[in-house]
C-alpha positions as CSV (number, residue, x, y, z in Angstrom):
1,X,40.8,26.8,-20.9
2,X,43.3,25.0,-23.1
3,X,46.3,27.6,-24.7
4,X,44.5,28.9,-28.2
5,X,40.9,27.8,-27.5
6,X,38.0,30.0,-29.6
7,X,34.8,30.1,-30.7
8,X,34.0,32.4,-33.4
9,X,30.1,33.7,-33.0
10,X,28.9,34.5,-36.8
11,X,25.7,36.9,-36.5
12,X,23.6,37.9,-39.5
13,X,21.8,41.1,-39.6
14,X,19.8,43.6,-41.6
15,X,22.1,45.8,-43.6
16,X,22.9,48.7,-40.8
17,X,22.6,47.0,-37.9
18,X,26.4,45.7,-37.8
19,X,28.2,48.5,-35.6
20,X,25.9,47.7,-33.3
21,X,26.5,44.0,-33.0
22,X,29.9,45.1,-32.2
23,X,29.9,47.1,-29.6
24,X,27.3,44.7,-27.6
25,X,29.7,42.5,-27.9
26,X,32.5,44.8,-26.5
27,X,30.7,45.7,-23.7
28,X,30.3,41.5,-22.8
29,X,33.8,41.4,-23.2
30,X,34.8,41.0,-26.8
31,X,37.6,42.8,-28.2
32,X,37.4,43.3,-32.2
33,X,35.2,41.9,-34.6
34,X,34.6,41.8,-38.3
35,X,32.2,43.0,-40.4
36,X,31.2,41.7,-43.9
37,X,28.2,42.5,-46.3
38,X,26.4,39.2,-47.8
39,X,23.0,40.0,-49.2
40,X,20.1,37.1,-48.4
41,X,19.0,34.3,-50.5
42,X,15.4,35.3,-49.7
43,X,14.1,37.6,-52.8
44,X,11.2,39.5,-52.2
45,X,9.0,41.5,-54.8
46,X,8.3,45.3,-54.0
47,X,5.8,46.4,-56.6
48,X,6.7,44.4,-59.3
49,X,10.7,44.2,-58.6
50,X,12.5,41.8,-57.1
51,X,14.4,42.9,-54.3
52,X,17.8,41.5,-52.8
53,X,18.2,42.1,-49.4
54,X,21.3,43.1,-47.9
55,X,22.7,42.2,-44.7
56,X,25.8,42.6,-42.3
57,X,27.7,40.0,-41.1
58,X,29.7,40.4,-37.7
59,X,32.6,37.5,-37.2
60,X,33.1,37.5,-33.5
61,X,36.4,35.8,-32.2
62,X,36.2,34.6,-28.7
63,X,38.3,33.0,-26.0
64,X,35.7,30.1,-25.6
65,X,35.4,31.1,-21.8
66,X,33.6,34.1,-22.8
67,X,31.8,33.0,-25.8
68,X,28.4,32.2,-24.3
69,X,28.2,35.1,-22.4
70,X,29.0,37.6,-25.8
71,X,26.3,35.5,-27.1
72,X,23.4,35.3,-24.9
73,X,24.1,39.6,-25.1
74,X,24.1,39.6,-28.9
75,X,20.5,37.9,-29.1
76,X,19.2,40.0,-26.0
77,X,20.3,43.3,-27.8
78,X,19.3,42.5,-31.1
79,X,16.1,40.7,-30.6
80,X,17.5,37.8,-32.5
81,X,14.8,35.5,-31.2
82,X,11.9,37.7,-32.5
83,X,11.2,36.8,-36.8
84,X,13.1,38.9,-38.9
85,X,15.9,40.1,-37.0
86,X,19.2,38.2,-37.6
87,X,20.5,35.1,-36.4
88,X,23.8,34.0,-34.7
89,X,25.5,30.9,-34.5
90,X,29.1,29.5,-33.2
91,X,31.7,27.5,-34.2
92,X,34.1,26.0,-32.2
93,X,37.3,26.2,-33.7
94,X,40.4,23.6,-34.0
95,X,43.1,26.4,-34.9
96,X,43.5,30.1,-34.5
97,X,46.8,31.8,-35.9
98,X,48.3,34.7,-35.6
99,X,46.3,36.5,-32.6
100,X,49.3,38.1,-30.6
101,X,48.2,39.2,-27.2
102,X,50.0,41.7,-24.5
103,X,50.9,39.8,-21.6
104,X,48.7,41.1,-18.2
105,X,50.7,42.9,-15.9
């Protein structure tokens, strides 16, 4: 692995659902995340009213070593691959500033 090389796995999920994200993710090896609330394009009507819903979104920063592993347990935990659960994605990234790590002893 070149010096600085991430991945950043983005998962989307039902309002609620975020702290979990994160500490699947801890236990395959990630060390923090972020979490951010979005709310969903899709509007659906509940007797008469529209409804927004709301949804958590996890940012995930990952040495890219580790970043398929963190993922494959994200989408086992959650379910992502049954309808209606979320979704997760990953970008590789070209720069990552500012991450200061504590050299192993």
């Amino acid at each position: 692995m070149k010096p600085n090389s991430y991945k950043l796995i983005i998962t989307i999920v039902n309002k609620g659902k975020a702290g979990k994200v994160v500490d699947v993710s801890h236990k395959a090896g990630a060390v923090g995340g972020t979490i951010l609330v979005g709310h969903g394009a899709a509007v659906r009507l509940l007797l008469g009213i529209s409804v927004e819903p709301e949804k958590d979104i996890v940012l995930t920063l990952i040495e890219e070593d580790r970043a398929q592993v963190v993922l494959e347990a994200i989408v086992q935990e959650m379910d992502l691959n049954a309808p209606h659960k979320g979704i997760a994605f990953v970008l590789s990234l070209d720069q990552v500033i500012g991450i200061n790590r504590i050299p192993e002893q």
